[in-house]
Each structure stands twice: as C-alpha cells, then as structure tokens.
Steps between C-alpha positions, in 0.01 A plus 500: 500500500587734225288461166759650286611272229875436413605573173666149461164305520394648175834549327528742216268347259221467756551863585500631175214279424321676828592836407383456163136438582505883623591639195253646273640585109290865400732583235390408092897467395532241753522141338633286744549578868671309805563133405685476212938539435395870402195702462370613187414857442356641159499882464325645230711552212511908521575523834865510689574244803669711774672227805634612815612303800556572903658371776350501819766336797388455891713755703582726182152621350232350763529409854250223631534646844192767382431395172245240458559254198191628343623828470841348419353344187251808426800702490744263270201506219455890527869595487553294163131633388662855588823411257210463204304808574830717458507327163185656426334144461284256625572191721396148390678225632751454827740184566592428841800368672536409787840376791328384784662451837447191749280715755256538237143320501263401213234748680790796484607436116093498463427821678827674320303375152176631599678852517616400154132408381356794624750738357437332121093526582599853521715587206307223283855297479532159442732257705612259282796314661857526656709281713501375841849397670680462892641751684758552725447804674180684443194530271619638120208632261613552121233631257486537162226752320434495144266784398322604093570810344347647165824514233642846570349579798753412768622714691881523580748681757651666183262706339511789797523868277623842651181705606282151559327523791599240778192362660442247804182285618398530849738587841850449581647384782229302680657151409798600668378661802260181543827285525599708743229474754489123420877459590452766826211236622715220452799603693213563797395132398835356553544693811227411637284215341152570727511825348221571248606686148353860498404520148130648492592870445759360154273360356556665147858480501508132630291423214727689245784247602330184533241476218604764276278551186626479102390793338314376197174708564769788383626310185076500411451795563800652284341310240192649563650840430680399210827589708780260399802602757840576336678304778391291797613312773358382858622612822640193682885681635348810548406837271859612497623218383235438270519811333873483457453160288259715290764793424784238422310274306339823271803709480361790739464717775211568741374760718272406789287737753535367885179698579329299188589131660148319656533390818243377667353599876550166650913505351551862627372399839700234519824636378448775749498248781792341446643842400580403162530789158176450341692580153771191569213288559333608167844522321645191596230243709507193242171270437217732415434347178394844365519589149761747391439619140564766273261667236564748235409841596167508299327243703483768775173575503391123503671409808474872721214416698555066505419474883797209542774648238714784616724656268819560724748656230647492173720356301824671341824513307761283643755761559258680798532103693231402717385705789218579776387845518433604837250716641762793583580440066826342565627178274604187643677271303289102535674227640423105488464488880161253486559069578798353361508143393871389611 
C-alpha cells in the first residue's frame, strides 16, 4: 500500500496550510507572511527594493529523471537569490508559485519545499507566499525575489567604463559539463533500466548543475573591500552571453584573455572525456550562477590576490567590439552561443 498522500485530500488550502507550518520568517522588514491576500513587506526608508522573478518548467530547466525535488527547489531559490546578488544587494523575501501536475503527491510538493526551506536557511530569505494551481503536463516553479539595497548603491548592467577590469567568481563550465554526464547516464538508464548511474568520479560537476550556489559570500565580501562594481550580472546563459549584455547595456567593448578563464580540474576532465573545447564550455555552458562584474581600474590591487575572483580582461571602447584573446594573441570576435530560451 503506498503511503503517499493525494493532493486532492487536502485541497489547496489544506496544503498551503501544511506548507506553511515549515516556514520560518528571519527577515525584520517582513510584516505579514503566508496567509493573508498579500504579504506585507516594510523596507527601511533609505534603502532601494530590487524584485526579480524565474521560471523554472519540467523538461526545459530541470529534468526529474536525475534531479531530486530537493535539489529542484534548492536550485529555484538560488537562481532568483543569484538575480539579487548581480544587483549588488541583499535577499529578503521569495514568493512561490507553483502548476502542479496529477502525478504529483503531497510527500513530492513537500520534499520540492524542503529544497526551498533549506535554500532560504541559507541566504537568510524569507518565504512569504505565492500560489498553488493544476497542471496539465508537468511540474512549473515560478519565483519571485525581492532583495534591500542602500539608496545609490545598486549596481546596474550600464555602468561598465573602457579600461574597467572585468572580473568573475569561481569556475566556468562545470554546470554544463555536469548536465552532460547526467544526460550520458540517462540515455544508459533508458537503455537499460538494471543499469546503475556511474556518477562517483563527477561528483563536482554534478553538483554544479543540480544545487548550484548564489554568490552572496562575493557581494559581502566586495563590501568588505569597499569595492562597489561598475556593472554586474550573474552567469545563468553562459559568460559569452553574459558579457555581451554588459557591453550593450554600457555602451562598450571588451577584451577577454582565454588563458585567464578558471576552469576547474573536475570540468577539464570531463570536457576532455567527452572531447569537448574546454574554452566553449567556459564561453558558452549556461547555469553557473557566477558573478561577472566589472571594477574600475584602481581597485586592482584589492582584488589581485582574492583566491575566488579572477580578473579575465578588460573593458573597452565600443568601436574595438567584443573579443577573446587567444593564447597564440589572436582576437576572436564573442558570440551569444550559451542556452536560448525559445
């Protein structure tokens, strides 16, 4: 006998009303949480509200096959905690909606909202309410962040200079390479179902697709420095891509070094097995949630030895375009070649 519980014997007040008892408020501007027409949210007075919102759709951005639901809903809060990071602020509250399909149980919609739980415990959000409604196809995830930022201190696409430095957090590439291992291992699956996944020597890059991280320790640590970026913007379609929306939206060029990108070990090994350009996975492999950023020249000696920044370039006039520098010296005009949405 299964102990799952349908959906329909609670109905969408008892769910909410379920759901709700997990959710713990952390946030001072929060006046009223789930349970109400609306929330109520009360920033202080000299600060800016920045609000961003994501779609996540079953067979487009996550694939249940090897995603669990936890990671599922771990990685819907940290993608729109990512969008207020590149704002240069900090995240406060999250709504949730939610299109659920027939094949899905109370104890699935729970474990999908414990990913979501542990993901605010993380980035001290709140979860304060959203909407639950039928689906019919698959599982739909819409989130909406709202974040705080001290007046004047956001931080735009449009403020990039010529001669800025162009920075990013982390490695490139390992989000993309995990999806490809995961989708490698399920084409074995569906070939053969007895056949176990062989996943214990990706660990790293697995990780980087399923549960990646928003990077707000970077936004603190800026801060820290008294660094306030010129322009800024996370890496969810990939660092080509990303960068492009930087030179358009500031009016400029850029200049970026292929032997400057970080990679990690785990992504080069990979990309090597399945005989993939370790620079096209760093260029274009979407859903890193790194930070790309750009600084004014004089912060140089603030950020040279940051263990998790590399400075991969700089920026310039609009006339030169955008281009990668090879080793050999040779420019290479960018392209958009990262995920495309239609």
């Amino acid at each position: 006998m299964s102990d799952v519980t349908p959906l329909e014997t609670l109905g969408e007040f008892g769910l909410i009303r379920r759901l709700q008892n997990t959710v713990t408020l952390r946030q001072p501007s929060t006046t009223l949480g789930i349970g109400d027409d609306a929330a109520i949210i009360t920033p202080a007075p000299d600060n800016n509200m920045v609000v961003s919102t994501d779609l996540l759709v079953e067979g487009v951005h996550f694939d249940l096959t090897f995603a669990p639901l936890k990671h599922v809903g771990y990685k819907a809060v940290a993608v729109n905690v990512s969008d207020i990071a590149a704002m240069n602020a900090l995240p406060t509250q999250i709504v949730v909606g939610l299109a659920i399909g027939a094949r899905y149980s109370v104890e699935a919609i729970e474990e999908l909202y414990e990913g979501m739980r542990l993901a605010c415990e993380a980035y001290n959000v709140d979860l304060v309410g959203g909407d639950t409604t039928a689906s019919r196809g698959g599982l739909t995830i819409s989130i909406t962040a709202m974040g705080q930022v001290p007046n004047g201190q956001a931080v735009r696409r449009s403020g990039a200079q010529p001669n800025d430095l162009i920075c990013v957090t982390g490695d490139l590439g390992g989000a993309f390479m995990g999806l490809q291992v995961l989708e490698r291992e399920k084409q074995a699956f569906l070939a053969d179902p007895d056949m176990q996944p062989e996943l214990g020597n990706y660990g790293y890059v697995v990780q980087r697709q399923l549960r990646p991280e928003a990077r707000m320790d970077i936004v603190h640590e800026l801060k820290d420095l008294g660094i306030t970026p010129t322009s800024m913007i996370d890496i969810s379609d990939g660092l080509a891509s990303e960068l492009l929306h930087l030179c358009a939206a500031s009016g400029a060029g850029a200049r970026i070094f292929s032997e400057n990108l970080p990679i990690a070990n785990p992504t080069l090994e990979a990309a090597s097995e399945f005989n993939l350009d370790p620079i096209m996975c760093m260029l274009n492999g979407g859903e890193d949630y790194e930070l790309l950023f750009t600084v004014p020249l004089s912060d140089y000696d603030k950020l040279k030895h940051h263990p998790d920044i590399t400075i991969i370039g700089n920026m310039m006039v609009k006339s030169e375009g955008a281009n990668l520098v090879t080793k050999a010296g040779q420019p290479v005009p960018l392209q958009a070649q990262g995920f495309t949405h239609f």
